[in-house]
C-alpha positions, -999 to +999 in steps of 0.1 A: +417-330-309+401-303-286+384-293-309+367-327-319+361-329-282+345-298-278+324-304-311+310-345-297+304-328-260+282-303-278+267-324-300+258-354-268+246-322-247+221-310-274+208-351-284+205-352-245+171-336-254+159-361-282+151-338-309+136-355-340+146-347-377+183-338-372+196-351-407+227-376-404+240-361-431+249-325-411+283-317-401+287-320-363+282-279-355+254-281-382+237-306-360+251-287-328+235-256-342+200-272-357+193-291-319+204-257-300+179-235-321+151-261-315+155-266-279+155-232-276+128-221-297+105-251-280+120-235-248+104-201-258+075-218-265+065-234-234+074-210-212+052-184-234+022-203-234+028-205-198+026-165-195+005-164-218-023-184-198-010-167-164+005-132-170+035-141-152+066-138-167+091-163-155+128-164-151+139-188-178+110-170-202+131-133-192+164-149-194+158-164-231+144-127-242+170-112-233+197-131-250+178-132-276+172-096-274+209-091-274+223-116-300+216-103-333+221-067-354+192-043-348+182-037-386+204-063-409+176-088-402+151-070-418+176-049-449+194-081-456+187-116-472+185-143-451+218-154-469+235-127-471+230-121-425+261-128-403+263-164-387+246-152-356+222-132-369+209-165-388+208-184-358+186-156-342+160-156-373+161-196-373+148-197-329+127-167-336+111-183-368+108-216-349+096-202-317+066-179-329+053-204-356+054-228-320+030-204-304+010-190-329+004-229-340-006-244-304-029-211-298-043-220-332-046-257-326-051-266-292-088-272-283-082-243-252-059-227-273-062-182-276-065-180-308-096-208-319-121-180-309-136-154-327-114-128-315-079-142-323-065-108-343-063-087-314-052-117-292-024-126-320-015-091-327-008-083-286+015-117-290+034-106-321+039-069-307+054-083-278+073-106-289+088-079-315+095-056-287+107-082-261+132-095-291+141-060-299+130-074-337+119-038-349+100-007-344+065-008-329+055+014-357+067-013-383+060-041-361+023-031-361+017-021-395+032-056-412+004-074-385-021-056-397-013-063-440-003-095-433-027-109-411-058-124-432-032-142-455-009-157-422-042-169-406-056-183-441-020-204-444-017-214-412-049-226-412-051-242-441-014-258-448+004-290-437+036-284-428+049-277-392+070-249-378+102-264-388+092-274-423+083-238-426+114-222-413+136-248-427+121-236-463+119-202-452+157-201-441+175-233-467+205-232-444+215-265-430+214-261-393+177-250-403+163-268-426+153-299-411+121-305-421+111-322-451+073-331-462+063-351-496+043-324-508+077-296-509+097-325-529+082-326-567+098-325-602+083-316-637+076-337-665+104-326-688+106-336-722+130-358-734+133-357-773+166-337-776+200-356-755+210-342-727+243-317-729+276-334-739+294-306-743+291-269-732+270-243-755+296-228-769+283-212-806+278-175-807+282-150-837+304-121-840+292-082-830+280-060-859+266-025-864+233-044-870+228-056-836+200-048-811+204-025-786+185-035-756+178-013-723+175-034-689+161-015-664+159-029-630+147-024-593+136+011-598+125+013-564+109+047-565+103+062-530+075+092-537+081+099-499+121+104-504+129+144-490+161+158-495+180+165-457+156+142-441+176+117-419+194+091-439+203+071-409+166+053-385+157+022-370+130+014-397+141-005-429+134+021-451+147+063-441+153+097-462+117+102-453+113+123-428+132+141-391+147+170-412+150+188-381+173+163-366+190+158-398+197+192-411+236+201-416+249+171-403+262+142-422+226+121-413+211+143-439+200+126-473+219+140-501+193+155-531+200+129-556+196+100-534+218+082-509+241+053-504+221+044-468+188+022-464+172+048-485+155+047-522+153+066-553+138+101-554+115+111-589+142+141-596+169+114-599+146+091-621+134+119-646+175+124-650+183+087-654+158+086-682+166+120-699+201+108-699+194+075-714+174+088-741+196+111-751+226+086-751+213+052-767+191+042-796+175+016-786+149-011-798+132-028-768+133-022-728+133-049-704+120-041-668+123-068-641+109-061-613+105-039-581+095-001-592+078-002-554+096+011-524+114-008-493+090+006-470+080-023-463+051-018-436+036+012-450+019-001-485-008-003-495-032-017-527-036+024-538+001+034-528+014+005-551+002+014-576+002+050-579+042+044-574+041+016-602+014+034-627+037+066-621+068+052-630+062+033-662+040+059-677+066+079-673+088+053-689+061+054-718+064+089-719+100+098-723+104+065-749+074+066-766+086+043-795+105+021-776+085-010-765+087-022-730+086-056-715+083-060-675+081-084-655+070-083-618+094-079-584+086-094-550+078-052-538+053-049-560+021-066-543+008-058-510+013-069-484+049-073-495+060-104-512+024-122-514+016-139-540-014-162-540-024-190-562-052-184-584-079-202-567-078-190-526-107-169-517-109-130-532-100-115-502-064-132-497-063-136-540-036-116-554-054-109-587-065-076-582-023-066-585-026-085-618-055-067-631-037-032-626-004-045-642-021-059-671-039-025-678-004-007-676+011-033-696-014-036-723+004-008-738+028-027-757+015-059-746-014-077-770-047-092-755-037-130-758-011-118-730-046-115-704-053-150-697-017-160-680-013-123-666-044-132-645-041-159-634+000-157-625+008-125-636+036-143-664+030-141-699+044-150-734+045-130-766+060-128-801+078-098-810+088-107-845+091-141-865+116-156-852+119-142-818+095-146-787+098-133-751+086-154-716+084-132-688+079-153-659+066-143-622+089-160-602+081-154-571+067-188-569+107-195-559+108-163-537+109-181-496+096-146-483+063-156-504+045-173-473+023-190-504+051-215-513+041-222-476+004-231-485+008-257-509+045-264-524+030-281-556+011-250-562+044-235-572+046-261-606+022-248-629+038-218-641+073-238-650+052-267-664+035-237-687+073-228-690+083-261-708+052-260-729+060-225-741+096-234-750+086-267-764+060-253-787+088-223-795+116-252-801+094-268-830+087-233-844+118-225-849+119-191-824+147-176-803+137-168-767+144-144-739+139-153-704+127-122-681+124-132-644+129-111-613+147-136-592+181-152-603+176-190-598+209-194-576+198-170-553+196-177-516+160-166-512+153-191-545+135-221-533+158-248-541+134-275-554+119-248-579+151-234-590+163-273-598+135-277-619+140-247-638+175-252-646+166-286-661+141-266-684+169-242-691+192-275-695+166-290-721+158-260-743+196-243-744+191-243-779+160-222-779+166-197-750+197-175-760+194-147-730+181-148-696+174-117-676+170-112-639+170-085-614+160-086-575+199-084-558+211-048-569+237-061-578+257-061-613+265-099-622+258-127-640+249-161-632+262-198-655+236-225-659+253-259-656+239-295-670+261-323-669+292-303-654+285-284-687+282-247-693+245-242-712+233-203-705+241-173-686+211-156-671+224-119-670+216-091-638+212-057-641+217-044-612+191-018-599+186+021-610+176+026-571+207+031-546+196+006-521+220+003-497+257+012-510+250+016-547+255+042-572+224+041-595+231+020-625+213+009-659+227-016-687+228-022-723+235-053-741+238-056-779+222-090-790+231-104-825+193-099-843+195-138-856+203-157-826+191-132-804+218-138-778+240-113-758+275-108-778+283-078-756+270-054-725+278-023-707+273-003-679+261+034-672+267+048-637+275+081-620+291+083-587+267+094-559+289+119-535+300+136-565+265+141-577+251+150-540+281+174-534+273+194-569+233+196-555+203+201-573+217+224-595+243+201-614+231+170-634+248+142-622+276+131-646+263+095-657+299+078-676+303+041-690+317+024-659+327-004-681+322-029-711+319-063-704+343-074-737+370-053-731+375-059-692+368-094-692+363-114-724+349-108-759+333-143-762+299-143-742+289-177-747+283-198-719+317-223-731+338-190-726+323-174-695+328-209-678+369-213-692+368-173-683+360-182-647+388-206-642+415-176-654+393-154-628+405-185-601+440-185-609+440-143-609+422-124-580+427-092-596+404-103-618+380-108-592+386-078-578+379-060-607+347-082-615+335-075-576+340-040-583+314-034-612+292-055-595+292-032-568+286-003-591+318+014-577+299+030-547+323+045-523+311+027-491+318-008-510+355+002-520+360+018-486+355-011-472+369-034-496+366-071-508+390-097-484+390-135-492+363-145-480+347-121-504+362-128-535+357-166-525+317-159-525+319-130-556+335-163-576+312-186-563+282-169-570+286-163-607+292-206-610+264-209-589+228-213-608+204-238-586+216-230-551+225-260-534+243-272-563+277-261-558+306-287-577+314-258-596+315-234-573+338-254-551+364-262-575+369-224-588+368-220-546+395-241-543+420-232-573+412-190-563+420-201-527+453-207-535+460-179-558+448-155-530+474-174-507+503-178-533+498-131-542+496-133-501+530-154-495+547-131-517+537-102-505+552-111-474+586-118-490+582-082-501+566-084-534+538-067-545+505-086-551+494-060-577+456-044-576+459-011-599+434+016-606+417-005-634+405-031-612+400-027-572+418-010-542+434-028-520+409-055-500+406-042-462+392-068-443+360-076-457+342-110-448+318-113-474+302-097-506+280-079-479+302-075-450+277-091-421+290-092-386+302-122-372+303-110-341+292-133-313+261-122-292+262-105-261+239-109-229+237-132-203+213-153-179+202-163-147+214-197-145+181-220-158+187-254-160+193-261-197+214-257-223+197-222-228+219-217-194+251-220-214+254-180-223+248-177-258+282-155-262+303-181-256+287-211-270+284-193-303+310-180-301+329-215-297+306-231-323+314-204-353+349-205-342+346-239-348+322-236-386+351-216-395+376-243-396+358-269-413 
């Protein structure tokens, strides 16, 4: 009952204010939380328009910096997904998004505003420099450097779209206490064709494993860092380190190891050379599939020429080392500049992202034929047949990605390329062909626009019986993903982790063996080798890459969507099994197992894999429920002195993790000078109350 109370008084404070747009459909702390971040941000706002004009800074402008300032983890918000940050940390990206879009709009669009003249990039970059140090958001060196490569294209949207601050946040974030704002044009479906019935029944055919079957590579998130340097420090304030400050570094434990490094750090070229060597000299194989992100994580320091010296570098060396093996790639959010920008085909050149396409296309010509050109150009995605029978869409879908400010410009821009989708498989259907799906991001994904990923999964839906694999990359991590229709099971879209060992990974590769009629996935496995081993052998040693596991004989031999999804209901009732699953999927790095996998973890590892269009979540919730208990039932009788059995074969013991990712839930710190709003409430304690509160519901 105190809690109710607690819950109505916040809500009636935060309505007080008569914000628009708060959904009646929100829980009460979602609508708590959505009118808090908006009076604050609007707060911001005001009083910075205010300095802005005068140069003085006043007391409520200081007292909501520093909270601010103070409320959120100096470097998650820029290594992590928005979906994968702590509660509080997403409340400080949803004010901050909602606050700077506030002022950089009125400067823009007021008639007196400072940024309608012809001198609004220095004016705008003094505004988002400070506001980056007063927020203590990053480094000035990053700060600065993102400004300048993202400039041209933030003016050109801002300019140009029609959606307000909160429509773009809202999109940006996709978490309920954020995403308020709706607008027709961001609310769209395909034409889908309707000749075959919808699913009745889960896709459940799928032939046996022979000696005959295809052996296919998936290479993924590369991330190749031609800057990496052995000793430097492993451990800065910038997202990406193991680049330079050996002198600070050397002998202590901050230094980066010579093989690579389980902190924000990416792959050196020795480790590379060594992951391909090995893999040549250990599979026979018949095709490569790349998805996505051979670039970097740093972030602010690209550049048109450093791209793609880092991506012409990498897959010529690819070429080189399986010079018979063809390869088919798709593109990663990292690999345009500025970072994760990708334009529609008809904005002017010097915002136009197909200058990036024109360099892939040359690399990719290679095994690629020249009908390929046309669609690589225009959206760098293109089809091809590899043999009768069997074809290959590689889609760039970043038009999903909500770090894509395009999606921003124009949200039925982000149609053409899945209505080219359906056309592809529709003409493939009546041919009779067998297709693979390569795509970067996996639809279900937090960071995967939900209206685009909900029209994709109806394409998946319709064609089930002409697309028998789907590969993704983009999350590092080693998974796989069920595509419902219906409440039925009708694909699996399958993740191959990443080669790089960004953050907490050991580097990691996979094979699958695909049955050469059908052409779908009847088994997989994955190649590994620990990193502190490797690093505490050095440079002389090779790193001792070992099968970390198969996928039939830890989990199930049938890989048909039918028996994944019945598979993930014996994974409810067993959290071993969950265990052992979240394991592999964290490539068995020694941070992850240090720190182990609680409930709340295994809750989300479970969910995830049932979770395909990401605001779609029956499934998800019943498996929730049933593992729930399990986890509560092995608990209970642990306490009466039983054991609730994890062994060597699956996971340690779970210590006290939150999440898959571990963000801190820790309430903000810092407090005010007593301004007469709710922004006077310190933001410790009403957080803190109003997550206390989340968590019970």
């Amino acid at each position: 009952m105190r809690i109710l109370l607690l819950i109505s008084t916040l809500l009636a404070t935060a309505l007080a204010f008569n914000l628009p747009g708060i959904p009646t459909e929100f829980t009460a702390n979602d609508a708590v939380l959505s009118a808090i971040s908006d009076d604050i941000a609007r707060k911001f706002e005001n009083e910075y328009m205010k300095y802005l004009k005068t140069g003085v800074e006043s007391a409520v402008l200081k007292q909501i910096s520093t909270q601010l300032s103070q409320s959120h983890s100096k470097k998650d918000i820029f290594v992590k997904e928005v979906h994968e940050l702590g509660a509080v940390d997403q409340f400080f990206v949803c004010v901050t998004c909602r606050a700077t879009l506030n002022v950089i709009a009125r400067s823009f669009r007021d008639p007196e505003g400072e940024l309608t003249g012809p001198n609004n990039k220095p004016i705008m970059k003094k505004i988002v420099l400070d506001i980056c140090d007063r927020l203590k958001i990053q480094t000035e060196e990053v700060c600065e450097a993102l400004f300048e490569s993202h400039w041209d294209i933030a003016e050109y949207i801002i300019t140009n779209t029609v959606i307000d601050s909160r429509e773009m946040c809202g999109l940006f974030m996709q978490l309920s206490f954020c995403d308020t704002g709706k607008h027709p044009d961001y609310e769209w479906s395909l034409a889908v064709d309707q000749s075959v019935p919808e699913a009745t029944e889960p896709k459940s055919d799928i032939p046996s494993k022979s000696e005959k079957d295809l052996k296919i590579l998936h290479l993924t998130d590369i991330h190749h860092d031609p800057w990496y340097k052995a000793g430097a420090l492993a451990e800065c304030d910038e997202p990406l380190c193991c680049q330079r400050h050996s002198e600070v570094a050397e002998g202590t434990s901050k230094a980066a190891g010579y093989w690579g490094d389980y902190r924000e750090c990416d792959l050196p070229w020795q480790t590379l050379e060594n992951a391909f060597d090995h893999i040549k000299t250990t599979h026979k194989l018949d095709y490569i599939y790349q998805t996505g992100d051979v670039v970097d994580h740093m972030v602010w320091g690209t550049s048109d020429e450093k791209n793609e010296d880092v991506y012409k570098n990498v897959i010529e060396k690819m070429y080189e080392v399986f010079p018979d093996v063809p390869v088919y790639p798709t593109i990663g959010n990292h690999e345009s500049h500025p970072l994760n920008m990708f334009s529609p085909d008809y904005v002017p050149e010097y915002v136009n992202t197909r200058k990036l396409y024109e360099v892939l296309y040359n690399i990719w010509s290679k095994y690629l034929p020249e009908d390929t050109k046309s669609t690589i150009l225009k959206g760098g995605y293109y089809t091809t047949l590899v043999k009768p029978g069997f074809r290959i869409i590689a889609l760039n879908n970043n038009d999903c990605y909500t770090d894509n400010w395009w999606i921003f410009h124009n949200g039925t821009d982000m149609k053409s390329q899945l209505q080219w989708l359906h056309e592809v498989l529709l003409t493939a259907e009546k041919a009779n062909e067998y297709v693979h799906i390569l795509a970067h991001i996996p639809s279900g994904d937090g960071t995967c626009w939900k209206v685009w990923s909900r029209e994709y999964n109806r394409i998946i839906a319709r064609f089930r019986n002409t697309i028998s694999g789907i590969f993704n990359g983009h999350t590092h991590k080693d998974e796989m993903n069920v595509h419902y229709s219906n409440g039925h099971a009708v694909g699996i879209s399958w993740n191959g982790g990443a080669l790089t060992t960004w953050t907490d990974k050991n580097p990691n590769y996979r094979v699958y063996q695909v049955e050469p009629s059908s052409y779908q996935v009847v088994d997989h496995e994955t190649w590994i080798f620990n990193l502190t081993e490797a690093n505490n052998a050095g440079k002389d040693a090779s790193p001792n890459w070992f099968k970390e596991y198969t996928f039939s004989e830890e989990f199930t031999s049938n890989l048909s969507p039918a028996s994944i999804d019945s598979f993930l209901d014996k994974m409810a009732e067993n959290p071993d099994l969950v265990r052992k699953f979240w394991r592999y999927k964290m490539t068995s790095a020694d941070p992850r197992l240090a720190e182990g996998c609680g409930k709340s973890c295994l809750l989300s590892t479970l969910c995830r894999i049932a979770t395909s269009v990401n605001d779609q979540k029956t499934r998800c919730e019943e498996l929730k429920a049933k593992l729930s208990v399990a986890i509560d039932n092995e608990n209970n009788s642990s306490s009466e002195g039983t054991t609730a059995g994890t062994t060597a074969s699956t996971a340690p013991t779970p210590t006290g993790s939150t999440t898959e990712s571990n963000p801190s839930t820790k309430p903000p710190g810092g407090g005010g000078d007593g301004a007469m709003s709710i922004t006077a409430i310190s933001l410790t304690s009403l957080l803190a109350a109003l997550f206390a509160i989340k968590c019970l519901f």
